[in-house]
C-alpha positions as CSV (number, residue, x, y, z in Angstrom):
1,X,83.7,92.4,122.3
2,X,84.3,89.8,125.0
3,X,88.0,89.7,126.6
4,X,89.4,87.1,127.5
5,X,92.4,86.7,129.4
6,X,95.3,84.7,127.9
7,X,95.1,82.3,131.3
8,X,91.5,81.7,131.0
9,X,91.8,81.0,127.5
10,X,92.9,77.3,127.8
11,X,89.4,76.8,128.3
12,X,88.2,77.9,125.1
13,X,88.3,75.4,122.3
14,X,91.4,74.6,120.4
15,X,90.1,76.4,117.5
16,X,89.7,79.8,119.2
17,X,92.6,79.9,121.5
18,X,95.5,82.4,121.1
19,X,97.9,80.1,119.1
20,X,95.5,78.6,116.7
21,X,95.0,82.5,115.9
22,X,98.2,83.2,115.4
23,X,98.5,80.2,112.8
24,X,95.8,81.3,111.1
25,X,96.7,84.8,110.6
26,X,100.3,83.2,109.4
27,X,98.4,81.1,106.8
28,X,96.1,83.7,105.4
29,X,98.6,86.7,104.8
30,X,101.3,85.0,103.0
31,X,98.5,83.4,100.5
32,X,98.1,87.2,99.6
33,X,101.4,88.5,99.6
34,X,103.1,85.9,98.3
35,X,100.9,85.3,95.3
36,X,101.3,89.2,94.7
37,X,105.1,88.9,94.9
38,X,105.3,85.3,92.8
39,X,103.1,87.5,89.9
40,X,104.1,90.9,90.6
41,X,107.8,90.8,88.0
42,X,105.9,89.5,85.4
43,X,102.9,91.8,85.5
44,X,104.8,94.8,85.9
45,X,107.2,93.8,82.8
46,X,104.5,92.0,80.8
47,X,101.9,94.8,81.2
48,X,103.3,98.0,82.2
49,X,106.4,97.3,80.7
50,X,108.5,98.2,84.1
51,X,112.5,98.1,83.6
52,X,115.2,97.8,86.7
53,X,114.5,101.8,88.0
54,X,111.0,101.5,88.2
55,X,111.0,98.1,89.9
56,X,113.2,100.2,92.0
57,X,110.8,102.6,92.5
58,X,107.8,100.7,92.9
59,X,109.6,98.5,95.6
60,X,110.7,101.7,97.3
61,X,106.9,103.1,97.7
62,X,105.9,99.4,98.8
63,X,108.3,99.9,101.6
64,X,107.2,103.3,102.9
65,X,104.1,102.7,104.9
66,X,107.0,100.0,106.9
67,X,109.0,103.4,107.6
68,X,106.0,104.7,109.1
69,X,105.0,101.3,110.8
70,X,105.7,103.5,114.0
71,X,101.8,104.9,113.7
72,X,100.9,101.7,115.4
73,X,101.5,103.3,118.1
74,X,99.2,105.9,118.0
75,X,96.5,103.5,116.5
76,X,96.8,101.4,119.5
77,X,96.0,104.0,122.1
78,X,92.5,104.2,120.3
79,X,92.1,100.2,118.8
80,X,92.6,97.1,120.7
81,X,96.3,95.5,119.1
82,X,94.5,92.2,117.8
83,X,91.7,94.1,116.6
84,X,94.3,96.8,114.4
85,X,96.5,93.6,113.2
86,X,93.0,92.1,111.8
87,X,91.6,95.2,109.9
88,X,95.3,95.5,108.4
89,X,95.0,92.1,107.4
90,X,91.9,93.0,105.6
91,X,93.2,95.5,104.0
92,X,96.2,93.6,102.3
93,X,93.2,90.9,101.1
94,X,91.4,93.8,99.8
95,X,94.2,95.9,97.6
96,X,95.6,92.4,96.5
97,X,92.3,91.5,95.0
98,X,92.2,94.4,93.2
99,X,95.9,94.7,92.0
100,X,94.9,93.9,88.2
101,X,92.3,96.7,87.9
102,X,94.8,98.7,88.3
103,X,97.6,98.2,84.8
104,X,99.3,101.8,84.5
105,X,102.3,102.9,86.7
106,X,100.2,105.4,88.4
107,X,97.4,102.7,89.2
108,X,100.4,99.9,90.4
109,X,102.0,102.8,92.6
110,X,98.5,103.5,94.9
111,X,97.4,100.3,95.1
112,X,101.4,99.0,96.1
113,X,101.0,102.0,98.7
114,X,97.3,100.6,100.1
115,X,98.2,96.9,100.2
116,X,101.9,97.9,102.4
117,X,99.6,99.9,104.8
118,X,98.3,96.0,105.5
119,X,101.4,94.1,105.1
120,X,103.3,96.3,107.4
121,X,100.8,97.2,109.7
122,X,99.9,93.9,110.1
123,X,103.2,92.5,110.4
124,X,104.1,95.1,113.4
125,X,101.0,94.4,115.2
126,X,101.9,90.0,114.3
127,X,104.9,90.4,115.9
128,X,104.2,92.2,118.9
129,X,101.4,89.5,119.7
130,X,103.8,86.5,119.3
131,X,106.0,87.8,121.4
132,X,103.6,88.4,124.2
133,X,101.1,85.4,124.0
134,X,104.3,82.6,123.8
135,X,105.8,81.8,126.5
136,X,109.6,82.8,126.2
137,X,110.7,79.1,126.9
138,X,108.7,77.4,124.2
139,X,109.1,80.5,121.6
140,X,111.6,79.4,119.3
141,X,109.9,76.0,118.6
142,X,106.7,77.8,118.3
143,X,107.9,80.6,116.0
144,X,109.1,78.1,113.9
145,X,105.7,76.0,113.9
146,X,104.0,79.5,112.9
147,X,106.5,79.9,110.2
148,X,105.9,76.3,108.5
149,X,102.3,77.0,108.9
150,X,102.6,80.4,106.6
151,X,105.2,78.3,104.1
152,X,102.1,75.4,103.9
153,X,99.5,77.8,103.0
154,X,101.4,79.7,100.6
155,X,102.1,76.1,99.0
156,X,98.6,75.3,98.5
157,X,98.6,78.6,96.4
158,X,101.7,78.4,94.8
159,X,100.7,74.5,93.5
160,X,97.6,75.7,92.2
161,X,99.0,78.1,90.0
162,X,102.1,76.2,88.6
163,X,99.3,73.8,87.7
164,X,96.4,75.6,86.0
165,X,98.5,79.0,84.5
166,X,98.6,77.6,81.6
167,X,96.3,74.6,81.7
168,X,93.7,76.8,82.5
169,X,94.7,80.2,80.8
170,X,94.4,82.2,84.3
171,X,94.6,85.6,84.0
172,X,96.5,88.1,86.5
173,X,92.8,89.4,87.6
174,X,91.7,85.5,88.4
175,X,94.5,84.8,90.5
176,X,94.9,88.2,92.4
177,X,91.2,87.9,93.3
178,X,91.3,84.5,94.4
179,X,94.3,85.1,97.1
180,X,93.4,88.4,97.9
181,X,90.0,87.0,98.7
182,X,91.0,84.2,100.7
183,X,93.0,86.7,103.2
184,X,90.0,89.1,103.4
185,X,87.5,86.6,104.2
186,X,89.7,85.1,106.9
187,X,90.3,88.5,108.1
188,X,86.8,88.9,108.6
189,X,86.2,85.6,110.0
190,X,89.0,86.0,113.0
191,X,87.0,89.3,113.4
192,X,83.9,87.7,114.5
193,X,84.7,84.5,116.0
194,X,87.3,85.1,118.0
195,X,87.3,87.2,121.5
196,X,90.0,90.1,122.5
197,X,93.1,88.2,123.9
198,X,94.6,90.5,127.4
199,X,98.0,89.4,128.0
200,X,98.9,89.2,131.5
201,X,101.4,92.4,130.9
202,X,99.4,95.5,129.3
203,X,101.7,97.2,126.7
204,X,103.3,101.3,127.1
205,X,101.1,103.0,124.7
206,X,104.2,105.2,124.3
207,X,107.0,105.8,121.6
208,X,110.0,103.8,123.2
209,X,113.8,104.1,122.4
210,X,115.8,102.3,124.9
211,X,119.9,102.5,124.7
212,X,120.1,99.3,126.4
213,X,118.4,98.2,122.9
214,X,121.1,99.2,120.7
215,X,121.9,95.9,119.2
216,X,118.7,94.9,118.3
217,X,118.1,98.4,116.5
218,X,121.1,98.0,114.9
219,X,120.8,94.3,113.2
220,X,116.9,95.6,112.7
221,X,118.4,98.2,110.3
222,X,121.4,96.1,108.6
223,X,118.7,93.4,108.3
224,X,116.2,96.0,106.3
225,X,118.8,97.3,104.6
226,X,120.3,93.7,103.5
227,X,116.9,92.1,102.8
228,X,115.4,94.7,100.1
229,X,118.3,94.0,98.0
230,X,116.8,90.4,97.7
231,X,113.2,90.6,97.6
232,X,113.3,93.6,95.2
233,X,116.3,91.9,92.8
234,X,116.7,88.5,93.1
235,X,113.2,87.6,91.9
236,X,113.8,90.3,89.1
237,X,117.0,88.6,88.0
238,X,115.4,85.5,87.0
239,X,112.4,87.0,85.2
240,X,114.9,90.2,83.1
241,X,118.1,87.9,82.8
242,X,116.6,84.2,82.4
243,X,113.5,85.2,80.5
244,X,111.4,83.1,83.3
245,X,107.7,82.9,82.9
246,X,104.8,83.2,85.4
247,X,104.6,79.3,86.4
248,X,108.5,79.0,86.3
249,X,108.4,82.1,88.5
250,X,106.1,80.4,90.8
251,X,107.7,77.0,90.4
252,X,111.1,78.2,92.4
253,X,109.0,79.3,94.8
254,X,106.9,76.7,95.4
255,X,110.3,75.0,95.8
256,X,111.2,77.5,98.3
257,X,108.0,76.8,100.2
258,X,108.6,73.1,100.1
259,X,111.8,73.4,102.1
260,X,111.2,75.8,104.4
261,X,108.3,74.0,105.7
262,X,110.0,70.9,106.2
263,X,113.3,72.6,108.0
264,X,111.4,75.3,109.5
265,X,110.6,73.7,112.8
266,X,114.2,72.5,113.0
267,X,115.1,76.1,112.5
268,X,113.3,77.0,116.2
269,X,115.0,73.9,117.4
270,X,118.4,75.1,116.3
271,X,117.9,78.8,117.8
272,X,116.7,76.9,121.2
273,X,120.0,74.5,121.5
274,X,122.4,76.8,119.9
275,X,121.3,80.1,121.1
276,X,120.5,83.1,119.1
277,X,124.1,84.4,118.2
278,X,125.6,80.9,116.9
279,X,122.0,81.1,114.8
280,X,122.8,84.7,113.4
281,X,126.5,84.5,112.9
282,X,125.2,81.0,110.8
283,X,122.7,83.0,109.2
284,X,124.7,86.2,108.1
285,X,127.8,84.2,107.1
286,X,126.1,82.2,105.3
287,X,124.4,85.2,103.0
288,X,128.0,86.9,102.3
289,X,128.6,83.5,100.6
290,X,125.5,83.5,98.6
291,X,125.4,87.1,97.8
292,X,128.7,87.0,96.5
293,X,127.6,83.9,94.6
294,X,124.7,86.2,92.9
295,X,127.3,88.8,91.7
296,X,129.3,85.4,90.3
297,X,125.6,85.0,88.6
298,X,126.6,88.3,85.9
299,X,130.5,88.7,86.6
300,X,131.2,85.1,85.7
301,X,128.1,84.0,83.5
302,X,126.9,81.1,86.0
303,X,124.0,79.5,84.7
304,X,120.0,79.6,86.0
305,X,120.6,76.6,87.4
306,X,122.9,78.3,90.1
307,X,120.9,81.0,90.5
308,X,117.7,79.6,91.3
309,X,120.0,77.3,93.7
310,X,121.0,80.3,95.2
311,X,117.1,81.8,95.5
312,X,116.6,78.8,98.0
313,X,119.3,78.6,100.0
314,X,118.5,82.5,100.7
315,X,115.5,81.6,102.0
316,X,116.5,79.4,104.1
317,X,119.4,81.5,105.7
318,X,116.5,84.0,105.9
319,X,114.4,81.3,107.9
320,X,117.0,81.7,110.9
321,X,115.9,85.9,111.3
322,X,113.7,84.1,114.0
323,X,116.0,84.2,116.5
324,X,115.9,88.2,116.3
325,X,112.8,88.2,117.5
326,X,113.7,85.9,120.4
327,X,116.3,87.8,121.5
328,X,114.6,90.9,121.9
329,X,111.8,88.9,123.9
330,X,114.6,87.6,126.0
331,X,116.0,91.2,126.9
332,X,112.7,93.6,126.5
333,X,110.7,94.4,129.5
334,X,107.8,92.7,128.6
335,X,105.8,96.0,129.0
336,X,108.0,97.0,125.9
337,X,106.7,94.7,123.4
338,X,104.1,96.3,120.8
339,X,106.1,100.0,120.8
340,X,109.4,98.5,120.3
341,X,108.2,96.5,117.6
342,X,106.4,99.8,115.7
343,X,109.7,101.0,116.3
344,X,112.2,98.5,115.2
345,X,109.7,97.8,112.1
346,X,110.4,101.6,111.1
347,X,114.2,101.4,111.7
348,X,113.8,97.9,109.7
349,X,112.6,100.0,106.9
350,X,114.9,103.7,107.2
351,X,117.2,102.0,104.2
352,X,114.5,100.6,102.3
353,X,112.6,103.8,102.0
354,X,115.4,105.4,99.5
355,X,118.0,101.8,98.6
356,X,115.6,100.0,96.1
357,X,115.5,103.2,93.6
358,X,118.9,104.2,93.9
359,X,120.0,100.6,93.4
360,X,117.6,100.1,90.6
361,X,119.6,102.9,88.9
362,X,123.0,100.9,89.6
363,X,121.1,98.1,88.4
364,X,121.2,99.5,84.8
365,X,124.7,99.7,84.5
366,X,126.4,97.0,87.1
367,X,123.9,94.1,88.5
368,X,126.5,92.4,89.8
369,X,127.5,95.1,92.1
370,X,124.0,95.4,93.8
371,X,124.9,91.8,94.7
372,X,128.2,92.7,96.0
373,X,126.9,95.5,97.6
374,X,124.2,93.0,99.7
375,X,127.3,90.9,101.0
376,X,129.2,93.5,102.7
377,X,125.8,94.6,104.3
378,X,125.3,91.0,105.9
379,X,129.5,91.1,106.5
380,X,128.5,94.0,109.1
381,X,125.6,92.2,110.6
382,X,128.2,89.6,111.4
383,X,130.3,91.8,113.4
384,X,127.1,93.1,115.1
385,X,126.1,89.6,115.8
386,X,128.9,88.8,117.6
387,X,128.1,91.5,120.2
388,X,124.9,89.1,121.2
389,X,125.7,87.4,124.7
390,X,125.4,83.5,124.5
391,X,122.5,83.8,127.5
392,X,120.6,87.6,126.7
393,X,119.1,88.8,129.6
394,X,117.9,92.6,130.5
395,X,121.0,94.2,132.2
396,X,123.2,91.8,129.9
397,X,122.1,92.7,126.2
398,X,125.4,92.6,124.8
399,X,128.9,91.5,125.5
400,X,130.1,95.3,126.0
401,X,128.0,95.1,129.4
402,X,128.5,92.9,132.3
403,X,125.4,91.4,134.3
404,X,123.4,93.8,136.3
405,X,120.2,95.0,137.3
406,X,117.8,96.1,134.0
407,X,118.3,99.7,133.0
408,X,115.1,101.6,132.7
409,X,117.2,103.1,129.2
């Protein structure tokens, strides 16, 4: 394959360039992912009859391939990094696409496990390449760009089935092919047409742990922990509690898209003015109240209305985790990049390997207090957040250190 280097690539056509990659990669794995996720409570309940533990269960296999997302690492000394994040990005086309064939708990399980081997995979390899083919100065802004590009695409999807489910009759099969299609094909495409990117730094083909990354490991974990709680629940809630159908499902997410497109660009704006602490502090606060607000959903009998409020104005506070990713780029040796993002992908996922089944058993007897649970997980990112210096540079990763010369660990 012909390499090209990420300075020489200006010449190259917009199209094929580095950044046009990256936003096509954002559009093409949400379109699978998120049309699995937007289907997945109401296949599991509607035809495999699933209840709160095995949503549990099934969310905690979906989350194990992230807890080994540290295998990148070894992948990488044999496969260029653009290369692995594109044949992971197959895969998750490929297992989505096949998701219906597959009706019993013992089919839903191995297919969950195939199509997280791409998510994750991909997703640790996606990150790594952000971070080293966007300039640190303009990173924020772009992140954000990438994100609203991801929140279009999945919109396209999301529109299309809110307006033919029932119009057209669709069935699970239909729809699961269609999107898991889509991401293979593009997978495929960016395969062929695209050269092998070499940024200007090559990457330690090594595990790393650094102590001078403490903090970031840290809000990695409280940020795995905090977010399973929500993806594997929150969607649940609607469908077990308010009886919501596939479309309605889809509907307050198609919402969710709609929003976070428009403010997601503003959201790299606000990390590059206000710097990445005042961003997380905003962010984390911000979900103790809604959290809370979800366990007010079954204590105090609030109505759908508040909860599907409360569905967007998660995702939006989720919208600011950008400025994790910043902060690490600010304080990482830039050598660093890809095997601190295997590893902080793997710490991001220690909690979700064993929380969603337990909770799916506290599920069954108090929902509320999964809810509850959630806020005082983002109550300690807050305190961990305010450990983040207002200007993070290596040698000065967190207020418990003065300036000085980067540490080597």
């Amino acid at each position: 394959m012909r390499i090209v280097k990420l300075t020489d690539a200006r010449t190259l056509p917009f199209w094929r360039r580095p950044f046009f990659l990256l936003f096509l990669m954002a559009m093409a794995m949400p379109v699978a992912f998120s049309t699995w996720s937007a289907l997945l409570n109401n296949f599991v309940v509607e035809v495999a009859g699933f209840d709160g533990a095995d949503i549990g269960l099934l969310h905690t296999v979906r989350e194990i391939p992230g807890f080994f997302a540290i295998g990148v690492i070894a992948l990488i000394m044999v496969m260029r990094e653009q290369v692995l994040g594109l044949v992971a990005l197959l895969l998750l086309g490929v297992s989505t696409a096949v998701t219906a064939w597959f009706p019993q708990m013992g089919g839903i399980l191995t297919i969950t496990m195939l199509s997280s081997i791409g998510f994750h995979y991909f997703e640790t390899v996606n990150q790594s390449l952000q971070l080293q083919w966007i300039d640190k100065a303009r990173a924020p802004q772009m992140l954000g760009w990438i994100m609203a590009a991801g929140s279009g695409a999945t919109l396209v999807a999301y529109v299309a089935i809110v307006m033919t489910w029932q119009t057209l009759g669709l069935s699970y099969n239909f729809v699961y092919l269609v999107s898991g299609g889509f991401c293979a094909a593009v997978a495929v495409f960016a395969l062929i047409a695209y050269p092998q990117f070499e940024a200007p730094h090559p990457q330690l083909k090594t595990f790393v742990l650094r102590k001078r990354y403490w903090l970031y490991y840290a809000l990695q974990f409280m940020a795995g922990a905090r977010r399973q709680i929500f993806v594997v629940f929150a969607g649940f809630m609607m469908v077990e509690r308010f009886g919501f159908d596939v479309h309605q499902v889809t509907s307050l997410f198609l919402i969710t898209l709609v929003v976070n497109m428009l403010i997601a660009p503003l959201l790299g704006r606000i990390v590059a003015v206000f710097g990445e602490q005042r961003a997380l502090l905003f962010e984390y606060i911000g979900l103790v109240c809604v959290f809370l607000a979800y366990g007010g959903v079954y204590f105090f009998g609030w109505g759908v209305a508040v909860a599907a409020s409360l569905y967007v104005i998660d995702h939006i506070f989720f919208g600011l985790a950008l400025a994790l990713k910043t902060y690490f780029q600010k304080i990482a040796d830039p050598a660093d990049i890809a095997p601190t993002a295997a590893v902080a992908f793997t710490i991001n996922h220690i909690a979700a390997v064993f929380l969603p089944v337990l909770l799916g058993l506290l599920w069954l007897v108090s929902p509320g207090a999964v809810f509850g649970l959630a806020a005082g997980m983002a109550g300690v990112s807050v305190c961990l957040a305010l450990l983040i210096p207002r200007h993070p540079v290596p040698g000065h990763e967190t207020r418990l250190v003065g300036y000085a010369a980067p540490q080597a660990s």
